[in-house]
Residue, then its C-alpha position, 0 to 999 in steps of 0.5 A: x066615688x061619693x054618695x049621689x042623691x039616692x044614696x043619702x036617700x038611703x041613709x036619711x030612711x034608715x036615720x028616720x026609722x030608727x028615730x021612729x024606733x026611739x019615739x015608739x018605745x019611749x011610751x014604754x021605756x020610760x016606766x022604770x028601770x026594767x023597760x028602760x034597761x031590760x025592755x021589760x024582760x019579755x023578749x023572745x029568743x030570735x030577736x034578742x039573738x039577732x040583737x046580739x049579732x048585731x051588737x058584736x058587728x059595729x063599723x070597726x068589725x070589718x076593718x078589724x077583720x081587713x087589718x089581720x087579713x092584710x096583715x097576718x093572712x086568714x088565718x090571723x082570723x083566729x085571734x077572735x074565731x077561737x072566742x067561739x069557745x067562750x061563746x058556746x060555754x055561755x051557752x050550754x052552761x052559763x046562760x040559764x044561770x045567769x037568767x035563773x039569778x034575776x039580777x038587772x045588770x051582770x055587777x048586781x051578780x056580786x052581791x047576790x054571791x059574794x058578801x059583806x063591805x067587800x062585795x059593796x065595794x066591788x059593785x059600786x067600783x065595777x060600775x064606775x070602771x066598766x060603766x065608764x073606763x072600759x065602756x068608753x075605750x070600747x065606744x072609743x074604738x067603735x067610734x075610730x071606725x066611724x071616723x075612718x068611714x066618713x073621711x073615705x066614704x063620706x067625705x066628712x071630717x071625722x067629727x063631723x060623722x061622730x057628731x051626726x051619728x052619735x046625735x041619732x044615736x043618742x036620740x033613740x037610745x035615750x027615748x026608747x031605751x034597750x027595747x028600741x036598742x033591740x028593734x033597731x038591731x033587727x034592722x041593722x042586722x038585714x041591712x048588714x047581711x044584705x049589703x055585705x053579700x052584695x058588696x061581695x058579689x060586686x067587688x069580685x066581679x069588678x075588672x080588677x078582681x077579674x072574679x073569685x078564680x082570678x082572686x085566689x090565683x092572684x100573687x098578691x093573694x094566695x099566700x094570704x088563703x091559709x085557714x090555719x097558720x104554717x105550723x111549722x113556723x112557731x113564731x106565726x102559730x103560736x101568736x095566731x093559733x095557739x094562744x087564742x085557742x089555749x089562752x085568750x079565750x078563758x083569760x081575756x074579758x073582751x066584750x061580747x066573748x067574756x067568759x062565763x057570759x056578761x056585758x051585753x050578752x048577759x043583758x039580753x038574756x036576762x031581757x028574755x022572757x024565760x031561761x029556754x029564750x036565754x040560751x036559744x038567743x046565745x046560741x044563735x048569736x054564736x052560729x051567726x056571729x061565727x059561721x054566717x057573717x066573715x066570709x064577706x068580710x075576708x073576700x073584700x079584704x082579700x080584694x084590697x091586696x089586688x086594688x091597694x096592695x100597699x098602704x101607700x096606695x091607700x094614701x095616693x086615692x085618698x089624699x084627705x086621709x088623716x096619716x095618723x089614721x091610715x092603716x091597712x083597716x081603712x082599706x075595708x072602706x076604701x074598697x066600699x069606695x068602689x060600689x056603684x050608686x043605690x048599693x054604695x048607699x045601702x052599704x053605707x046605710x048598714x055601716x053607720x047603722x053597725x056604728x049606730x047598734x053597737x054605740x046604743x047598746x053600750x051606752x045602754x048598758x053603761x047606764x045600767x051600771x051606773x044607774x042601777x049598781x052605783x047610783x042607785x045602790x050608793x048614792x040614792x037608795x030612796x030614788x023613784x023608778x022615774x028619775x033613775x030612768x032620767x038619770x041613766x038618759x044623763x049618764x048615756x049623755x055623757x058617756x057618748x061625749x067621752x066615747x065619741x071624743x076618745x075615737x078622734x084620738x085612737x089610730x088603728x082599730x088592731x091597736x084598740x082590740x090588743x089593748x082591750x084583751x090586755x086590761x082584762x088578761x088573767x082575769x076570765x078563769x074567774x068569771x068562769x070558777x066564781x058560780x061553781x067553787x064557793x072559795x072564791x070572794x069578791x077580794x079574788x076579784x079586787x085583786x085580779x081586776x087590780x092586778x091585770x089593769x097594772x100589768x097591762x098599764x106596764x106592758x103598754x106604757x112602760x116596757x113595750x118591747x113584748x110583742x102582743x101574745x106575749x104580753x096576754x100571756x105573761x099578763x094572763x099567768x100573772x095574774x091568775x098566780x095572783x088572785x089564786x094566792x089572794x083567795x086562800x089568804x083572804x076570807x071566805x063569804x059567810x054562810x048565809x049569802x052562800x046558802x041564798x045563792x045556792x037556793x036561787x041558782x042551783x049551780x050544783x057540783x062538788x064545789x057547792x057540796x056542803x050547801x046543796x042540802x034541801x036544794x031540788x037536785x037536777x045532774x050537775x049541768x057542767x059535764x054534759x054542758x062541755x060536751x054540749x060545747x065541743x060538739x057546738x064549736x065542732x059544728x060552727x067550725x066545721x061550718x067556717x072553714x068548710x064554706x072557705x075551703x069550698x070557696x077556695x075549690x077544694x073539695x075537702x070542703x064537703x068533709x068539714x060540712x059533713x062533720x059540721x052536720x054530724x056534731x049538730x046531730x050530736x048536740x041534738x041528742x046530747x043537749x038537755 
């Protein structure tokens, strides 16, 4: 089916409003770097939560979740479900530290704690390599969905949807900076919720599907409905469920779910007005992001296998499709094919506009690197608020084309997920350790980021015989037994930067024992913020696999939500 009058009506409104968004708030934006990059640090908790819901969902998100649907059952869910961990971390411990630091960008962090040529080094190379190389691998994947979307659902060739998208993308981003980012998210956010739940409802009414009964009856179906993997099969458990929980969670640098909170996350907490908007945004993020938004996603999934249970059958209805970007993520679009008129539009609305959050935010947050952290700190010192602003606008430019242009040559959005877990595996124990242990240095850091980037170039250029979990988990090991050596072998950071950050952040605990003197003593947050956390991902996941197990009929259900409510209750009287 293509998109009749009324829909593209609905897709020119929402391109409109955010150009309208982006016109808005360039009055603002434009003043200096922190209404540019920090929508002048005043932002309330709902809105920068929402924002990062936003963000996290992009045009992939769904064909990521069909890909390990179709592929590995529900329970292959669990490779970014157990994220979650990382998610309620941030919130309960990291996220009131990060805004009491008062840094612009996350990589301004390091030379607030580490010291000497050292941590100027790692700056300004963390900028080039996440402002650029990480920045645009991510856009790459995002963009690969969006090219995926316009060739099945649009009818477009794929750089013609890129080069549309990104247009608009880049005309709101570059007028309003994060502030029309984050009002344009709050949008994106509705329509996604809305047009989901609606393009659920609709599918699973069609004759096909014959409703939800039929579906999870169906033999193409029910043995995909497993919400945990069979543990009595290691080699299914073990990549799906024991890894992302006892591993990738804390040894991956994944965006969004980085450990110890960074990338856009961090930026938005620092965008909020004050430390208790900081951690209400992050928590609100994990409970959406976590227990509100899949479901759709798994019933449309788990519809494809009754209407394209073959990839085959995916290429026959829609022989325009590139072969190299066929795979069983393009069948989250192939079913929104099936929509009727006025809803089609509005589900195609909510997917460019995914596309759209999630581009503006990393390229936003790219700039911010390369303006503030390497620009800024090594090239011009002496800049005027106004042209770094200009600047950041000529870097989000360039980092669309790089982003934009890598998506025409990506295939599988499960390909881009796997190699981004890889580059940064072994290097999150880090991220985690750095604000309460003061051995650890910015060569612990060069180290790590050097030697995860090799491992995984070697994994996925050289020797590829290891499947994916292991490849995480040898990188993951290696690594860690690496910047471990690397950090007693190289010397420490002088006292002065350590006291300052002391002073500043207060992170307390045994690690900072002999530099807390004459810091106002507050309890060590870490022990009651673990608590915090497990009864956090008790609740959220008594949530996510109560409604499935509801969804499913089973009774059991009401049990996992009832556990869900008491952990709430806990977290409640535990969190302080």
């Amino acid at each position: 089916m293509t998109l009749t009058t009324l829909d593209w009506t609905i897709v020119g409104a929402y391109f409109a409003l955010s150009l309208a968004v982006g016109i808005w708030a360039s009055k603002q934006a434009g003043k200096d770097t922190k209404s540019f990059f920090l929508a002048g640090r005043n932002m309330p908790w709902w809105l920068l939560g929402v924002s990062m819901v936003a963000t996290t969902f992009s045009t992939d998100t769904p064909n990521l979740v069909t890909d390990l649907v179709r592929q590995n059952g529900v329970s292959g869910n669990w490779v970014w479900w157990a994220f979650l961990l990382t998610g309620m971390l941030t919130v309960f411990v990291y996220a009131k530290l990060w805004h009491r630091s008062g840094v612009l960008t996350d990589i301004e962090f390091y030379e607030l704690r580490y010291s000497g040529k050292a941590a100027a080094f790692l700056r300004g190379f963390r900028a080039l390599y996440l402002g650029l190389v990480f920045n645009v691998l991510v856009m790459g994947a995002v963009s690969l969905a969006a090219v995926k979307f316009g060739e099945i659902v649009l009818g477009w060739p794929g750089w013609l949807t890129l080069l549309i998208a990104c247009s608009i993308t880049l005309s709101y981003s570059t007028l309003g900076g994060l502030k029309a980012v984050i009002i344009t998210d709050f949008v994106q956010f509705s329509l996604a919720m809305v047009g989901s739940i609606w393009a659920m409802i609709y599918i699973l009414g069609l004759e096909q599907i014959g409703g939800l009964s039929n579906l999870i009856t169906h033999a193409n179906v029910v043995d995909k409905l497993a919400l945990i993997p069979d543990l009595s099969d290691p080699d299914i458990w073990v990549p799906i469920l024991l890894v992302p929980l006892a591993v990738q969670w804390w040894a991956s640098y994944y965006p969004g779910s980085e450990p110890g909170g960074g990338g856009y996350i961090a930026q938005r907490m620092f965008s909020a007005k004050d430390e208790k908007n900081a951690v209400s945004a992050t928590l609100f993020f994990n409970v959406a992001h976590y227990a509100l938004r899949p479901w759709p996603w798994i019933l449309i999934a788990l519809s494809s296998l009754i209407v394209f249970p073959e990839l085959s059958d995916i290429q026959d209805a829609f022989p325009n499709l590139s072969p190299d970007k066929l795979g069983h993520d393009v069948a989250y679009p192939a079913m929104l094919t099936l929509l009727p008129t006025g809803l089609l539009g509005l589900v195609a609305a909510s997917l460019i506009a995914a596309f759209m959050s999630t581009m503006s935010t990393q390229l936003n947050l790219g700039a911010s690197y390369l303006v503030n952290d390497f620009y800024q700190r090594f090239i011009k010192p002496d800049a005027s608020e106004k042209h770094l602003v200009n600047v950041g606008r000529l870097f989000t430019v360039i980092s669309i084309i790089l982003g934009g242009g890598l998506g025409l040559f990506l295939t599988s959005a499960g390909q881009a997920f796997e190699l981004l877990l890889m580059i940064g595996a072994g290097t999150g124990m880090i991220y985690i350790l750095r604000w309460f242990w003061w051995r650890i240095n910015a060569y612990t850091e060069i180290v790590a980021m050097v030697s995860s980037l090799c491992i995984a170039f070697y994994f996925n250029f050289i020797n590829q015989s290891f499947p994916g979990w292991e490849k995480i988990v040898i990188g993951a090991i290696l690594t860690t037994v690496v910047w471990v050596v690397a950090t007693y072998f190289t010397p420490p950071d002088d006292e002065e930067t350590l006291q300052k950050f002391v002073k500043k952040v207060n992170p307390g605990g045994p690690g900072w024992s002999r530099y807390s003197h004459g810091v106002s003593s507050e309890p060590w947050p870490v022990p009651n913020g673990i608590l915090c956390m497990m009864l956090g991902c008790f609740a959220v996941y008594g949530v996510l696999l109560g409604v499935g197990q509801l969804i499913y009929g089973e009774p059991f259900g009401i049990a996992l939500i009832g556990l869900a409510g008491v952990s709430a209750f806990g977290l409640t009287r535990s969190w302080k």
